[in-house]
C-alpha positions in Angstrom: 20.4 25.8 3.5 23.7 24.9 5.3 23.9 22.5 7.7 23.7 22.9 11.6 26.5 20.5 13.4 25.0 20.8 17.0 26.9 18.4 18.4 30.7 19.3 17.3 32.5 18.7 13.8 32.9 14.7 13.6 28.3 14.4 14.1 27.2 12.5 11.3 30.6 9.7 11.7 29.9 6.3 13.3 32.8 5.1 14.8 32.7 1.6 15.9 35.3 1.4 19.1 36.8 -2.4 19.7 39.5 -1.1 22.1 40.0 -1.8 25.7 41.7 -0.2 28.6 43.7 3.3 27.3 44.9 3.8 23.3 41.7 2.4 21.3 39.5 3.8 24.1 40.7 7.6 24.0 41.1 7.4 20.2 37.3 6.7 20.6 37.0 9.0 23.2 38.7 12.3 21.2 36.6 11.2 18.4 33.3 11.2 20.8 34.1 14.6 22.1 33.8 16.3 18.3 30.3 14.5 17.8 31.3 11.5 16.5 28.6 8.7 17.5 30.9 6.3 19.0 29.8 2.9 19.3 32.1 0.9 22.0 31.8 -3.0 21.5 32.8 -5.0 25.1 32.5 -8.7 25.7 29.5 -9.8 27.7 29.8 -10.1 31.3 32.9 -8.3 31.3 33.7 -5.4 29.5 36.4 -3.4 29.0 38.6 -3.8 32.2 39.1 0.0 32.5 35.6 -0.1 34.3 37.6 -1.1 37.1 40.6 0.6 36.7 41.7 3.9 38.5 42.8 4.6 42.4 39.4 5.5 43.6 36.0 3.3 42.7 32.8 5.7 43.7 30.1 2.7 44.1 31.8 0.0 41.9 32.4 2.6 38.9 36.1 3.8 37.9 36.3 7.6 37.6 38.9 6.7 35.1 35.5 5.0 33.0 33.3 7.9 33.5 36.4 9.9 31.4 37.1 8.0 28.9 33.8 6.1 28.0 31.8 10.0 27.8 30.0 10.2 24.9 29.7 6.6 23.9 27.1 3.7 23.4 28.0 0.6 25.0 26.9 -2.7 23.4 28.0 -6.3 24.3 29.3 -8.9 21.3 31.0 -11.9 21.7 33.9 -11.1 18.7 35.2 -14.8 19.7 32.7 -16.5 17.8 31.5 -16.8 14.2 28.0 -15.3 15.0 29.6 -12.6 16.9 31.9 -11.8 14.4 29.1 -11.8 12.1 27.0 -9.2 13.4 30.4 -7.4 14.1 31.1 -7.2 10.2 26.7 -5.8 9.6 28.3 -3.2 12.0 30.6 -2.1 9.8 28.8 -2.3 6.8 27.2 0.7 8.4 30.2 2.5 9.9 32.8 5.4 8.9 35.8 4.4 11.1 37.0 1.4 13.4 38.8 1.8 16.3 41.0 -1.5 17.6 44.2 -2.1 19.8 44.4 -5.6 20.0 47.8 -7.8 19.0 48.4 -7.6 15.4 46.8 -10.5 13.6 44.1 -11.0 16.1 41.3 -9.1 13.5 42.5 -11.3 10.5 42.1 -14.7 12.9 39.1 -13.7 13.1 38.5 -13.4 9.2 38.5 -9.2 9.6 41.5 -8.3 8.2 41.3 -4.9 6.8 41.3 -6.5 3.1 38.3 -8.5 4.0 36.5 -5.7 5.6 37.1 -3.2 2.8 34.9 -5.9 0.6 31.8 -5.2 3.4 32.5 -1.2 3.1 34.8 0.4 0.8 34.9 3.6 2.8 35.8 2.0 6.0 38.9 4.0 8.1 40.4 1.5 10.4 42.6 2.8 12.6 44.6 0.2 14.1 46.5 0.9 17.8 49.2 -1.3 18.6 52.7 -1.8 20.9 54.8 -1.7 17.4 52.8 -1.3 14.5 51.4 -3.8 12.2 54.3 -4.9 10.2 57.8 -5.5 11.6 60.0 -7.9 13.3 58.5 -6.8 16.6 54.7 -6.8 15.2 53.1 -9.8 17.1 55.0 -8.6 20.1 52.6 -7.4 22.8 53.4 -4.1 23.4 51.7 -2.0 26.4 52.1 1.9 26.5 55.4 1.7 29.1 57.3 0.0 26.2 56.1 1.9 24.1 57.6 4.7 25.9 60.8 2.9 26.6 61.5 2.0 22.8 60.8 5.7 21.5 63.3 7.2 23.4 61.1 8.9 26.5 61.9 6.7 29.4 65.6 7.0 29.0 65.5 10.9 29.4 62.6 11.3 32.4 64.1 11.3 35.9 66.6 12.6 37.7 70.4 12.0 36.4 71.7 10.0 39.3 68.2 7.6 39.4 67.1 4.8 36.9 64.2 6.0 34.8 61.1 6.8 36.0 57.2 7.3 34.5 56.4 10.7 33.8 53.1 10.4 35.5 50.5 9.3 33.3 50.0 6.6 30.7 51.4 9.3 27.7 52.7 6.6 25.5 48.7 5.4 25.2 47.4 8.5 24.9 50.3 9.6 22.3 49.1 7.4 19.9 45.7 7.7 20.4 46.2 11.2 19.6 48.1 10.4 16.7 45.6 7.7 15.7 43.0 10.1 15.6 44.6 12.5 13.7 45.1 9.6 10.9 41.7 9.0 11.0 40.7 12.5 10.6 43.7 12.5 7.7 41.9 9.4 6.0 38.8 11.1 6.7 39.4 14.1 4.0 41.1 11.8 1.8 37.8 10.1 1.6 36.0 13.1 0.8 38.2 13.1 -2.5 38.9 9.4 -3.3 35.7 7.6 -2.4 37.7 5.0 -0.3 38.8 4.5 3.0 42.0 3.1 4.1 43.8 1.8 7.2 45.8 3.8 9.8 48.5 2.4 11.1 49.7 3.6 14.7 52.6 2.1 16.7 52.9 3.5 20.1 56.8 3.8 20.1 56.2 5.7 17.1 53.8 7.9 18.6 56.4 8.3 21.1 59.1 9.0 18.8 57.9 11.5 16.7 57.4 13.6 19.8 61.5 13.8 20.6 62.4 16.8 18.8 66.1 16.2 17.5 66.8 13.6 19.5 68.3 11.1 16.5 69.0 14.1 14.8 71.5 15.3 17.2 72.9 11.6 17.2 73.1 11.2 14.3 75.4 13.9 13.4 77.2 14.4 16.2 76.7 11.4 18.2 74.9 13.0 21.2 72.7 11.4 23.3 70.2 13.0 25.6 70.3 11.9 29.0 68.0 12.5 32.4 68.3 16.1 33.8 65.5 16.3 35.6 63.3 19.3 35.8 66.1 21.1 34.6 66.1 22.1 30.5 69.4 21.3 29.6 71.3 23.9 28.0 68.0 26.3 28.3 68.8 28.8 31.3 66.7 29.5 33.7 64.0 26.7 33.1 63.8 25.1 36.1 61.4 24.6 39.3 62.7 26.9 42.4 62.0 26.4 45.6 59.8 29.0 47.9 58.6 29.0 51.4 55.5 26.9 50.5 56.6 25.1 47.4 58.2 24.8 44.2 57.4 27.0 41.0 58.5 27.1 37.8 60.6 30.0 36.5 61.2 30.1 32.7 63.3 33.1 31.9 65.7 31.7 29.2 65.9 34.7 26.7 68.1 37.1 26.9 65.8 40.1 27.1 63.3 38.1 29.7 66.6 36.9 31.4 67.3 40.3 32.2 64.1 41.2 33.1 64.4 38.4 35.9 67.4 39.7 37.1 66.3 43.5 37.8 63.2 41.2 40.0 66.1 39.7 41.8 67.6 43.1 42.4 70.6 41.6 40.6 70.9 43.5 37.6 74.6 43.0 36.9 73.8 39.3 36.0 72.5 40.0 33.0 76.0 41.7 32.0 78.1 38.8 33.4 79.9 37.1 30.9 78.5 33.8 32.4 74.7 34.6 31.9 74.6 37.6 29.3 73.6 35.4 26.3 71.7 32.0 25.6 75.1 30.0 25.3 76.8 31.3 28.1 73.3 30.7 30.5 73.3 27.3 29.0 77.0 26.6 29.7 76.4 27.5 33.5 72.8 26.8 34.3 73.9 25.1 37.5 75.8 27.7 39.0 72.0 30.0 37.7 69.8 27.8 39.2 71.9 27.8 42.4 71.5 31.4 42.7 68.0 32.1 41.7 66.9 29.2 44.1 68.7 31.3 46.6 66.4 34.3 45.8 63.5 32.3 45.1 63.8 30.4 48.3 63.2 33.8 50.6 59.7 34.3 49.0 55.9 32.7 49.4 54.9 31.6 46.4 52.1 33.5 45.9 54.3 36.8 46.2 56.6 35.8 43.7 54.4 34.7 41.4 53.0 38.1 41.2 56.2 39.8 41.0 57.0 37.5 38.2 53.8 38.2 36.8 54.2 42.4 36.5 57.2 42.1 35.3 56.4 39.6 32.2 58.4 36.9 33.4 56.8 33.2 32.7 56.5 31.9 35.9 53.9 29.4 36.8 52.7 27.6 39.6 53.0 23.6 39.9 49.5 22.5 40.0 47.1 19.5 41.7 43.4 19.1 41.0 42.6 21.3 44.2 44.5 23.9 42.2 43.2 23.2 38.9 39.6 23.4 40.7 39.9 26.8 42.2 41.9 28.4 39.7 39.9 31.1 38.0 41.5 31.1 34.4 40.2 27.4 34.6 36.5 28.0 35.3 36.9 31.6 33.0 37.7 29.1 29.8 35.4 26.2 31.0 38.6 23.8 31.2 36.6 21.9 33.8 33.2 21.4 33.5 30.5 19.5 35.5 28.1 16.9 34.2 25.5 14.5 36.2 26.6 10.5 36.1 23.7 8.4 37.1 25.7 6.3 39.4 28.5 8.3 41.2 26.2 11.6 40.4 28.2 15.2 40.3 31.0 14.5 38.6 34.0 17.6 37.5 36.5 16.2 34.8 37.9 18.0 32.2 36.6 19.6 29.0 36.6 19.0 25.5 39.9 20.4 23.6 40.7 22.1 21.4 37.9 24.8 21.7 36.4 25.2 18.1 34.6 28.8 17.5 31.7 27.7 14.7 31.4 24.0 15.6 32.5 23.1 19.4 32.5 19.5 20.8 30.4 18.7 24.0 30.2 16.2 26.9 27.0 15.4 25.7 26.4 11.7 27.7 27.9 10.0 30.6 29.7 6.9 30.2 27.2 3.7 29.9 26.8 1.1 31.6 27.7 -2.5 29.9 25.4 -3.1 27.4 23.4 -0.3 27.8 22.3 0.3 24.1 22.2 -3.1 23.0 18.3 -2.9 22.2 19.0 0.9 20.9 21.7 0.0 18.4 21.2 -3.4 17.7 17.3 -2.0 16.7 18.1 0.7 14.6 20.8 -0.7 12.7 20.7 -4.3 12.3 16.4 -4.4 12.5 16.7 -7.0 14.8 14.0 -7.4 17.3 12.7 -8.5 21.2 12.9 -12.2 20.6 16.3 -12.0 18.0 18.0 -10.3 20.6 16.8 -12.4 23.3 17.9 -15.4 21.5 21.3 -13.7 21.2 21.8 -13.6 24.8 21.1 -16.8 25.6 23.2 -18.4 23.1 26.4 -15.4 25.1 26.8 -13.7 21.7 25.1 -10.6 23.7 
């Protein structure tokens, strides 16, 4: 009889998360989503300090937390302390992946170097988050996503030309190698099925960052070109660019030739599609100011909900630029269950988004809320260590729990 996977593809892994604040934690977090029991270890009394993190706190809890901490189990463990470190390493014995982002060499001080822990469990994964990897000149640097960002090449090319370099928004650099992590672990994971034996996963921001830059060294390299800020424009890619509109900006991306001249029968301009400045990719390319100037003209006489339908009919991609409100009323959203609603027991309804990618025979789930710290320390603590009332009572009173 085959098995039934009821809570997504990854149920039946036990992932042991030591991360705080963004990489380790939505490593742990993707992992969560696909039904891996995730088991996030925080420091008594404190715990990870993305519990207060985030602009808005709804009755002391981050709305950041109730994201990223979904489908976990919180225990506390001192990791500072022999005994703590200890009942860390029983953990493992009974785990299929580790999740940590601290400074490189900060495990092996405390005696848990992956060599050491592939004595306690051969089929450990541990997947290791850091600023710049764990070997290098720059390996016992600390590293935080923004230079992570700056050193693999994406802060010099976000902004306008004429500014210094600006964030693109989010933490991306974090969240780029958490993806990236996770898809090592999942890598290691299958290599397991074959070879018996885990291994470690090694995931630098920066490089995270890098290996999303397309041809950037490429094009250096060879022809000693270097990508520079160009704002919302796509250099070289005509017409990719937000317009402006009576209400707003949306984005207009109309850069082949057959769409191109699709886009300019809308504008009522068809001879632009014949010009010998914007007939072809190059030619757009080479004059995508002098484009841009004059489909913001056009654009700029519309609302932006009546040229987004125009757009629309005549199979241009056009889009608008969306906020939450938008993302919220949006009925493509609610049609594909992008955002979905789940009950917190402290800050109650709560709308965040869904599980992705969508998987058709074995979907993840939001399945719990994010815990509060410590929450399962009797649960897990009980089932996989045997320890009981008075063991665990002793534990916390001595701070290792």
């Amino acid at each position: 009889m085959e098995k039934q996977l009821k809570n997504g593809p990854l149920e039946g892994i036990r992932v042991i998360e030591l991360g705080v604040l963004l990489a380790g934690p939505f490593a742990g977090q993707l992992m969560g989503d696909m039904g891996a029991e995730v088991i996030k270890v925080e420091l008594p009394g404190q715990g990870d300090p993305i519990r207060k993190w985030g602009r808005e706190l709804i009755k002391g809890q981050s709305l950041w937390w109730t994201v990223v901490a979904r489908n976990k189990r919180s225990i506390t463990l001192n990791l500072r302390v022999p005994e703590g470190q200890e009942i860390l390493k029983k953990l493992i014995a009974e785990a299929d992946i580790l999740v940590e982002n601290f400074r490189p060499g900060t495990m092996e001080k405390w005696g848990m170097g992956y060599g050491e822990l592939k004595k306690i469990n051969k089929k450990l994964i541990m997947v290791r988050v850091s600023g710049f990897g764990q070997t290098g000149p720059y390996s016992h640097r600390a590293g935080y996503g923004a230079i992570g960002e700056a050193m693999g090449g994406l802060r010099h090319v976000v902004g306008e030309p004429d500014r210094p370099p600006s964030r693109v928004g989010i933490s991306i650099g974090d969240s780029l190698a958490a993806s990236h992590a996770t898809l090592g672990a999942l890598a290691a994971l299958r290599a397991r099925d074959i070879t018996g034996e885990g291994q470690m996963v090694d995931c630098a921001i920066y490089e995270a960052v890098l290996t999303m830059m397309e041809s950037l060294v490429a094009e250096y390299h060879k022809t000693g070109f270097v990508r520079q800020r160009s704002g919302s424009r796509l250099p070289k890619i005509a017409p990719s660019n937000a317009y402006p509109t009576k209400n707003g900006e949306i984005l207009i991306a109309a850069n082949q030739d057959t769409v191109f001249k699709r886009l300019a029968a809308v504008m009522d301009r068809p001879e632009l599609a014949e010009d010998p400045k914007f007939r072809d990719h190059v030619s757009r390319g080479e004059n995508e100011l002098e484009l841009d100037e004059l489909i913001g003209q056009w654009s700029s006489g519309f609302d932006a909900g009546e040229l987004l339908e125009k757009l629309h009919e005549a199979g241009i991609p056009a889009g608008k630029i969306y906020t939450a409100e938008d993302m919220l009323e949006d009925p493509h959203f609610a049609a594909r269950n992008a955002i979905v609603e789940h009950d917190h027991p402290v800050v109650g309804d709560l709308k965040m988004q869904n599980v992705v990618p969508k998987l058709s025979g074995t979907p993840g789930s939001i399945r719990t809320p994010a815990p509060e710290l410590g929450q399962h320390n009797t649960e897990v603590y009980g089932k996989l260590l045997n320890l009981d009332e008075q063991q665990l009572a002793e534990l916390k009173e001595k701070g290792i729990i």
